[in-house]
NUMIBA-91497 format. One line per 3 residues: number of its first residue (from 1); their letters; for each residue x, y, z of C-alpha. Coordinates in pm, whole numbers, plus 50000, padded with zeros to 5 digits. Layout:
NUM> a> X Y Z; ...
This chain:
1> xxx> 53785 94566 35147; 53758 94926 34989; 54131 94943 34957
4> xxx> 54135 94625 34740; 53823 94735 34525; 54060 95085 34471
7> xxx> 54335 94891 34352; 54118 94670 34126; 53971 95010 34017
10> xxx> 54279 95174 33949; 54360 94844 33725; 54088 94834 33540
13> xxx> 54146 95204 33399; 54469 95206 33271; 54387 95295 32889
16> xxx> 54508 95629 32894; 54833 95546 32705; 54644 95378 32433
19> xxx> 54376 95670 32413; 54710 95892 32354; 54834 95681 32063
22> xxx> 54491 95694 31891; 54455 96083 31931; 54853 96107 31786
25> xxx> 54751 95875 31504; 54430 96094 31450; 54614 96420 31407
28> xxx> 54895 96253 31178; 54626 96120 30949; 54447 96443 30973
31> xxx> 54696 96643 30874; 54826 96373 30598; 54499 96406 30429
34> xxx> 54550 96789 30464; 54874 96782 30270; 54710 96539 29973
37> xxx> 54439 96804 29988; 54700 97129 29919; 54882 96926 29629
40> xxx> 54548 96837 29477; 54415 97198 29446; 54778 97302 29326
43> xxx> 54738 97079 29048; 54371 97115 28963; 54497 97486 28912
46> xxx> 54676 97377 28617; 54525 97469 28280; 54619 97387 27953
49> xxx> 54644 97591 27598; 54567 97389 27262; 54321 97059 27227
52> xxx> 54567 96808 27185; 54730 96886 27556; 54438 96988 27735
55> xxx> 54321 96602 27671; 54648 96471 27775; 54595 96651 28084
58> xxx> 54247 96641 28180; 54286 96295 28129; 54615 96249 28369
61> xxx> 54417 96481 28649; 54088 96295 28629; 54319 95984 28695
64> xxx> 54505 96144 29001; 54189 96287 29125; 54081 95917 29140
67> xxx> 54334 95814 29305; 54332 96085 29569; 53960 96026 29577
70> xxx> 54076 95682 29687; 54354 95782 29924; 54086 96003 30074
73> xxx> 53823 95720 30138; 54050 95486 30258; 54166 95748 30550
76> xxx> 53855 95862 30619; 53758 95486 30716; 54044 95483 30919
79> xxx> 53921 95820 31111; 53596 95616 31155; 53725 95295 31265
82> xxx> 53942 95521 31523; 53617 95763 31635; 53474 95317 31690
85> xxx> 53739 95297 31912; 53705 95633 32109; 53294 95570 32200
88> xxx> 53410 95215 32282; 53657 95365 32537; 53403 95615 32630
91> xxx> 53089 95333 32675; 53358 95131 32893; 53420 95461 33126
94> xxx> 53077 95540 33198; 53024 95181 33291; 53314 95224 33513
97> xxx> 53177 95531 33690; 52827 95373 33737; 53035 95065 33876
100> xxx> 53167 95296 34122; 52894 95560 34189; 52720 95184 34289
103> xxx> 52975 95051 34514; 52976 95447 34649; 52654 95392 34770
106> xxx> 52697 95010 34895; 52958 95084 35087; 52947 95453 35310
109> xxx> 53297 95430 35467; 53499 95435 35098; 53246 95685 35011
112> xxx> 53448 95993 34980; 53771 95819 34761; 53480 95654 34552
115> xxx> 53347 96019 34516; 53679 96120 34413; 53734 95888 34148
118> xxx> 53369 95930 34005; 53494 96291 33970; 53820 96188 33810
121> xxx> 53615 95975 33544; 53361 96239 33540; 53628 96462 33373
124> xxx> 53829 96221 33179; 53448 96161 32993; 53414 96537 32901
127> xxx> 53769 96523 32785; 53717 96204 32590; 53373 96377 32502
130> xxx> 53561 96687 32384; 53762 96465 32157; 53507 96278 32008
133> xxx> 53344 96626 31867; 53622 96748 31711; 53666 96416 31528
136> xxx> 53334 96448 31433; 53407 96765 31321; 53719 96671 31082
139> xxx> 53521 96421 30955; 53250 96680 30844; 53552 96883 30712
142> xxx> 53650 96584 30485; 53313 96469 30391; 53320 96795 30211
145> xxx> 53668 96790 30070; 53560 96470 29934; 53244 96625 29787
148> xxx> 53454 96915 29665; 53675 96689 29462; 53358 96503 29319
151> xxx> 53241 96830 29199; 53593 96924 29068; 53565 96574 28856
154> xxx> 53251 96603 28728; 53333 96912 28583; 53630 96797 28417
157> xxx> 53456 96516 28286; 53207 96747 28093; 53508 96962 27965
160> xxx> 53645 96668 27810; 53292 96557 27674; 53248 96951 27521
163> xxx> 53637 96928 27436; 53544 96564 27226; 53211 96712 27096
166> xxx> 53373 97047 26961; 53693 96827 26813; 53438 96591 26596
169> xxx> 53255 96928 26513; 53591 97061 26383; 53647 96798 26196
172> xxx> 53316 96760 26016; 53341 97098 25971; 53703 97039 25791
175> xxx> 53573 96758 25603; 53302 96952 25447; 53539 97239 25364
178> xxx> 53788 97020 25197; 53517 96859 24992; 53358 97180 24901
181> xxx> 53731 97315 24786; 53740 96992 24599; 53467 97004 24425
184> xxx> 53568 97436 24332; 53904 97361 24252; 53775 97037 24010
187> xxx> 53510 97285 23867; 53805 97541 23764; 53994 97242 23607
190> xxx> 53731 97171 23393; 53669 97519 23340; 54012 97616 23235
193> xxx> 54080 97253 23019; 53796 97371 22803; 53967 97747 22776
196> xxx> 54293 97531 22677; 54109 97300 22430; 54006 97672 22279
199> xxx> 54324 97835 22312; 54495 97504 22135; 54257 97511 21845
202> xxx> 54298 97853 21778; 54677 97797 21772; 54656 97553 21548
205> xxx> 54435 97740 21291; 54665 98058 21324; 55044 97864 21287
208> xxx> 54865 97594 21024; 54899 97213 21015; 55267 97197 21001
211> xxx> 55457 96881 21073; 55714 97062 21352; 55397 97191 21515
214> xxx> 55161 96930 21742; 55001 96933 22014; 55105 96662 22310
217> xxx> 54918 96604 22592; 54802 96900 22750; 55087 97133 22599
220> xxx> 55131 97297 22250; 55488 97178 22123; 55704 97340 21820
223> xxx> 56026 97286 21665; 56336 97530 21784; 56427 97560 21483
226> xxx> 56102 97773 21396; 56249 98028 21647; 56637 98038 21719
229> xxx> 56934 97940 21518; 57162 97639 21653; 57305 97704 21977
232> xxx> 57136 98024 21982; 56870 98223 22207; 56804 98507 21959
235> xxx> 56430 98528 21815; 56427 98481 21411; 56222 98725 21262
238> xxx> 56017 98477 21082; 55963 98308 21446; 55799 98688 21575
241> xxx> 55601 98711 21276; 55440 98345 21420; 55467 98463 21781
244> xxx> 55283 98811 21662; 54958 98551 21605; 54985 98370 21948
247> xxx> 55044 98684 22100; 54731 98812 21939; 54531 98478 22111
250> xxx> 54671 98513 22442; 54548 98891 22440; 54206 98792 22318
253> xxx> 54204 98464 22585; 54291 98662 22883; 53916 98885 22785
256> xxx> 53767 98562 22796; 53901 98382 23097; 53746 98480 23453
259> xxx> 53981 98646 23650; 53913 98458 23992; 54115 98206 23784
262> xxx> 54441 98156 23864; 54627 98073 23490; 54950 98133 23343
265> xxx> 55081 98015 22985; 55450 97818 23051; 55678 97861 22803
268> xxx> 55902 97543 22825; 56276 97564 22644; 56427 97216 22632
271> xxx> 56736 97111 22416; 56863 96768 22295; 57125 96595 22502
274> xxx> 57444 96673 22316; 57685 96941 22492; 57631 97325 22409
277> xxx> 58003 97415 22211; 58127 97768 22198; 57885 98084 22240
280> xxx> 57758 98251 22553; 57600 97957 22744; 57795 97678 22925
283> xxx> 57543 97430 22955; 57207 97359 22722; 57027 97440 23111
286> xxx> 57155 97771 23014; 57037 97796 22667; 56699 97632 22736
289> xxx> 56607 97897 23004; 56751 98184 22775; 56535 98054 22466
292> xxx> 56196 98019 22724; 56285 98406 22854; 56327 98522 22482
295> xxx> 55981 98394 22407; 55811 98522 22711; 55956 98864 22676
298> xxx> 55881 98885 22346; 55473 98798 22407; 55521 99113 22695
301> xxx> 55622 99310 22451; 55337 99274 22219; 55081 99319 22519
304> xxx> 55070 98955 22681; 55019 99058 23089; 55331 98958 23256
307> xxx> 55140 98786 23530; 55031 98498 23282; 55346 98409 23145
310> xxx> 55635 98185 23312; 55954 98080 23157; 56130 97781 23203
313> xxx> 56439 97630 23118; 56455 97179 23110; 56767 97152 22913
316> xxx> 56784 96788 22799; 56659 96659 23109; 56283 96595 22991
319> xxx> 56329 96383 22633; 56058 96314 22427; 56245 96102 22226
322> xxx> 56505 95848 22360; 56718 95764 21987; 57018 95914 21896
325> xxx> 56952 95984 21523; 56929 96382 21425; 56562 96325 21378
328> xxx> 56535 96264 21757; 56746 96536 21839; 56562 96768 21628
331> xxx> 56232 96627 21820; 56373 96695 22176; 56507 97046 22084
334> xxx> 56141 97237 22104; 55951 97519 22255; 55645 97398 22454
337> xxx> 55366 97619 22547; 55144 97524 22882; 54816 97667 23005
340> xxx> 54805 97563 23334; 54713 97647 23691; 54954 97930 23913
């Protein structure tokens, strides 16, 4: 009789091998969820230069994070569902040994191997016991992990937040500006059109109310012929007498004009479209820009500040008159002066 309830004993304790396949899987998991946590903190040790990217990649960490975060939960149940199994194991051994330490008792001549295996089961318990804390403990260990990496994203939440508020701010801020530098740079339009409008009218009282001098636009055009000879670049010396008066304005408008505005008078030499012939200059490119620097150097020379002036040479590529008849050739061969923004 106490041999057969040994053997039944012995049968019904033979979950060691499974016990050792839980405590395996326990240890891979564990460390598993140690390697996620290594790769985690060597990205989260990333940062980033410049707004753009740091979005970019606050964004792409918050949404690894989350899936870690995930990753994490999901093994941590499993830990939990094993550490189930374990006080299962261990409720089922202690029945066992109070099974026995009964039958111990009923029955005085198996007492001593019933003794034995109460010991034997005694042990396996603390081992089992032993087992169980350490789980407990790792668990612990993740709990905070996990509470780590909660932290970790709620802080990178509210650096994107301040990274979005400061970006809008920035761009208010730029907003404003550009308005404000709208509104200066309309206010020094209007401020230098009405020193043109001035500058115009006093042209036109010092050179007269001649027929090949009119004013188009926002520029101050005169005939060539008031100031070079055909297919020349030389000044007349009628034309200096005449550029001796504008001269004289120019002087007298750079008093007036504030200097924290940026103006220059544009001497513009443009020719009709038929081919230059003979002389120094191989195209009318060339004799437009040479007619312009003529002009310009010649308003220097009479005290003009080199600063305002700018010489330019159109050739026949800007037409003001589209015929072919010498009165629209004589039209499109002019000297146009400019008062305009540097």
């Amino acid at each position: 009789m106490a041999l057969a309830r040994t053997r039944r004993g012995d049968s019904g304790m033979n979950y060691w091998p499974g016990f050792v396949d839980a405590l395996s899987t326990l240890i891979l998991s564990i460390i598993f969820i140690l390697t996620v946590f290594v790769v985690v903190q060597f990205f989260l040790q990333q940062e980033v230069a410049g707004k753009d990217t740091a979005l970019n990649r606050l964004n792409a960490q918050i949404a690894q994070l989350t899936e870690l975060l995930s990753l994490e939960k999901s093994g941590k149940a499993d830990i939990e569902d094993q550490l189930a199994q374990l006080r299962a194991t261990l409720s089922a051994a202690e029945s066992e040994r109070d099974r026995l330490r009964g039958a111990a008792d009923a029955a005085a001549a198996g007492a001593a191997g019933a003794q034995g295996r109460v010991s034997e089961l005694t042990g396996q318990l603390e081992g089992e016991r032993r087992i169980t804390a350490r789980a407990l403990a790792q668990v612990e260990v993740l709990n905070q992990q996990i509470a780590a990496l909660r932290r970790q994203l709620a802080a990178l939440e509210q650096a994107l937040d301040a990274s979005e508020k400061k970006d809008k701010e920035s761009q208010s801020r730029i907003a404003d500006l550009g308005q404000r530098l709208n509104l200066a740079l309309a206010e020094r339009v209007k401020e230098l059109s009405r020193y043109r409008s001035d500058f115009f009218g006093k042209l036109r009282e010092i050179l007269g109310n001649r027929p090949d001098v009119r004013i188009v636009g926002d520029r101050f055009v005169l005939q060539s012929e008031l100031f070079f000879d055909t297919g020349k670049a030389d000044l007349l010396p009628a034309a200096q007498a005449e550029l001796d008066k504008v001269a004289g304005a120019l002087v007298e408008l750079e008093k007036q004009i504030p200097s924290d505005i940026a103006w220059v008078l544009r001497v513009d030499g443009h020719t009709d479209v038929r081919p230059v012939t003979g002389g120094v200059f191989r195209s009318n490119w060339g004799l437009s820009s040479a007619r312009a620097i003529s002009v310009v150097q010649y308003l220097v020379g009479k005290g003009v500040s080199p600063q305002r002036l700018v010489a330019a040479g159109f050739g026949e590529y800007q037409p003001i008159e589209t015929g072919t008849t010498d009165e629209a050739y004589r039209r499109n061969r002019r000297i146009e002066f400019k008062l305009t923004e540097r």
